[in-house]
Wavefront OBJ file of the C-alpha trace (Angstrom):
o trace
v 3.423 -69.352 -139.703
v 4.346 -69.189 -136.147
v 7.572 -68.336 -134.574
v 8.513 -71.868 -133.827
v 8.258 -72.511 -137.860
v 9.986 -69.797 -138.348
v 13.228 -70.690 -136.120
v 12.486 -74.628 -137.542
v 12.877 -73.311 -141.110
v 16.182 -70.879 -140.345
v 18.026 -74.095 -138.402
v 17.289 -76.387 -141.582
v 18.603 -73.906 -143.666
v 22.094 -74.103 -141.770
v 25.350 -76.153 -142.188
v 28.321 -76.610 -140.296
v 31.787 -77.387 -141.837
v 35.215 -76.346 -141.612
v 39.100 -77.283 -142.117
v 41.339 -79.113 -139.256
v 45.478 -78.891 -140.265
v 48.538 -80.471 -138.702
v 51.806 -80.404 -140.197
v 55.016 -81.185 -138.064
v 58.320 -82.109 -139.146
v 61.449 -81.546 -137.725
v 61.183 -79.306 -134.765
v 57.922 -77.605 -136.514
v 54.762 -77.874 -135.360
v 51.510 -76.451 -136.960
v 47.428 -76.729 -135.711
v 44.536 -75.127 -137.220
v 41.003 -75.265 -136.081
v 38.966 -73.391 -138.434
v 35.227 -73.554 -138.194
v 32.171 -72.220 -140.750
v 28.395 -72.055 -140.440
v 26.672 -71.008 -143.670
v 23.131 -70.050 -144.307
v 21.936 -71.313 -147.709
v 19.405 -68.355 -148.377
v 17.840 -70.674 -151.390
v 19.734 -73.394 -153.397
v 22.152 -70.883 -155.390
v 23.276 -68.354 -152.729
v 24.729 -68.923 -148.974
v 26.133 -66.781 -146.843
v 28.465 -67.284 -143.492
v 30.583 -66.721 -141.070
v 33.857 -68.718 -139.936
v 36.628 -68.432 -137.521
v 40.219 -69.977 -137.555
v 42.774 -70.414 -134.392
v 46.334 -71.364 -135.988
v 49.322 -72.386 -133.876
v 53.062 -72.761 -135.325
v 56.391 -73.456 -133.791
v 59.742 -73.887 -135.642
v 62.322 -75.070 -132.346
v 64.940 -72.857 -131.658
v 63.428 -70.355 -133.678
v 59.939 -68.549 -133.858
v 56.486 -69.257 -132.043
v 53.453 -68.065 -133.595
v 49.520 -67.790 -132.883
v 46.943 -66.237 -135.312
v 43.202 -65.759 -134.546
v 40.620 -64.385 -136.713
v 37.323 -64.567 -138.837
v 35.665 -64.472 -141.962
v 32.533 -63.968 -144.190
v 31.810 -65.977 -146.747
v 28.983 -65.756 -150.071
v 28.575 -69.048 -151.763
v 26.912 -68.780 -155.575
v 26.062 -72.052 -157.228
v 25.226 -70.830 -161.134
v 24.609 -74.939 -161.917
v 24.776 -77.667 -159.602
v 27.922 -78.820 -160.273
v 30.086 -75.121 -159.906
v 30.592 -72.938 -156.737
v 32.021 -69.401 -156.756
v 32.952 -67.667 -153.846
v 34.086 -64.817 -152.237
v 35.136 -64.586 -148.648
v 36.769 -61.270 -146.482
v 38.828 -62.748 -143.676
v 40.712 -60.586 -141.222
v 43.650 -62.174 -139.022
v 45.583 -61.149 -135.804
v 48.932 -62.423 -136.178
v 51.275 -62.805 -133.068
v 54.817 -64.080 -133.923
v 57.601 -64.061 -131.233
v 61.168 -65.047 -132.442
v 64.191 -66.212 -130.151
v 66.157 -63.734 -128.538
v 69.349 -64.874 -130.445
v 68.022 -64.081 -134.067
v 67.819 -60.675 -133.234
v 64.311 -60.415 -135.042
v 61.491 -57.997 -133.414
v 58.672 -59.955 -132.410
v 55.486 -59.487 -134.949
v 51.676 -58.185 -134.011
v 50.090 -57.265 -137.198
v 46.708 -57.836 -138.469
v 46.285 -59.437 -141.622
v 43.402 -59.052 -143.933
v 42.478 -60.825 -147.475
v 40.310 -61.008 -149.866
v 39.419 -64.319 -151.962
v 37.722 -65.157 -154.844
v 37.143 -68.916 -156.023
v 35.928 -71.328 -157.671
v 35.164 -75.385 -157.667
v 33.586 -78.161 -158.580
v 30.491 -78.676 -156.325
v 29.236 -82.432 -155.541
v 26.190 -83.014 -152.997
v 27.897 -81.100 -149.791
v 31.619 -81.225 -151.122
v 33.097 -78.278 -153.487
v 36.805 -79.122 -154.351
v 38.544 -75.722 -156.148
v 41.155 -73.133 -155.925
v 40.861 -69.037 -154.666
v 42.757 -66.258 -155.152
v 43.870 -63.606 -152.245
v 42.893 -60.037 -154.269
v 44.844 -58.399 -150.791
v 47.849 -60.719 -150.968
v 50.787 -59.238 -149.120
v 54.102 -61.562 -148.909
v 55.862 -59.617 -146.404
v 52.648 -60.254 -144.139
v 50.115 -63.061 -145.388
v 50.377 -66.340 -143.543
v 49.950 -67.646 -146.716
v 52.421 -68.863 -148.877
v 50.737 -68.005 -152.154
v 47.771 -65.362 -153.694
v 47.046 -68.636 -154.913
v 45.484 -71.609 -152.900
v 43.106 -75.002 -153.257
v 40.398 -75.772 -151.140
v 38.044 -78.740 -150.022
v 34.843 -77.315 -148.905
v 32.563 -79.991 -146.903
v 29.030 -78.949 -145.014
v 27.029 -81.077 -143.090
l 1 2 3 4 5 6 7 8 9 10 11 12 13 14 15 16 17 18 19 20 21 22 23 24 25 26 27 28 29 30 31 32 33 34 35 36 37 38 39 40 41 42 43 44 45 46 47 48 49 50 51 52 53 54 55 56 57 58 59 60 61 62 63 64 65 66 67 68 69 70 71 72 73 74 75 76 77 78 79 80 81 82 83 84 85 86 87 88 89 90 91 92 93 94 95 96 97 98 99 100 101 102 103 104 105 106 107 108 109 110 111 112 113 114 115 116 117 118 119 120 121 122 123 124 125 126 127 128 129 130 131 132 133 134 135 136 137 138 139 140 141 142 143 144 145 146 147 148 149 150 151 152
């Protein structure tokens, strides 16, 4: 096998994915971007790695920007169930309005998830658990959270 093959065989192995969130209301404002390439080493196990730029603002009150990355294993037992654990580290940046009185934030922000889902063709639809949950600190509102996987 040559090293053309070779390259051919790692880039069909490869899928994209990843989330996109808005939520606004009144005065709030949120946007993620948070995008995922995973190698599928055979069909039971993938690996990857993912990045995630969040912006919030709350008028009158706080601004916020987080940036980070993760590392994701995929395990497939059967077809139809994914499990999943994923490391992601965040660099949180919050700066509140002068009249609250609050000190501005820079913190980093790790956690740890494990999860689980139902897995159809390149969809997996489940729920993870953050092992490293802090409330004080996650951006998170919960240890516990669902998830819609989709890879291309």
């Amino acid at each position: 096998m040559n090293a053309q093959q070779n390259n051919s065989d790692f880039w069909n192995s490869v899928r994209f994915g990843g989330g996109i969130g808005l939520s606004f209301g009144d005065g709030f404002f949120s946007g993620t971007l948070a995008p995922i390439a995973i190698y599928e080493i055979n069909n039971q196990v993938a690996v990857g790695l993912g990045l995630n730029g969040t912006y919030n603002s709350q008028k009158n009150v706080y601004k916020s920007t987080i940036l980070g990355a993760s590392i994701i294993s995929l395990f497939n037992p059967v077809d139809a169930i994914q499990l999943s654990a994923e490391f992601e580290e965040l660099h949180v940046n919050r700066n509140y309005e002068s009249y609250y009185n609050l000190p501005n934030d820079t913190y980093w922000s790790p956690a740890l998830f494990i999860g689980a889902g139902y897995r159809s063709g390149n969809v997996t639809l489940g729920v993870r658990y953050d092992l490293l949950y802090d409330k004080g600190k996650s951006i998170y509102a919960n240890a516990w959270a669902p998830f819609v996987r989709f890879y291309l």
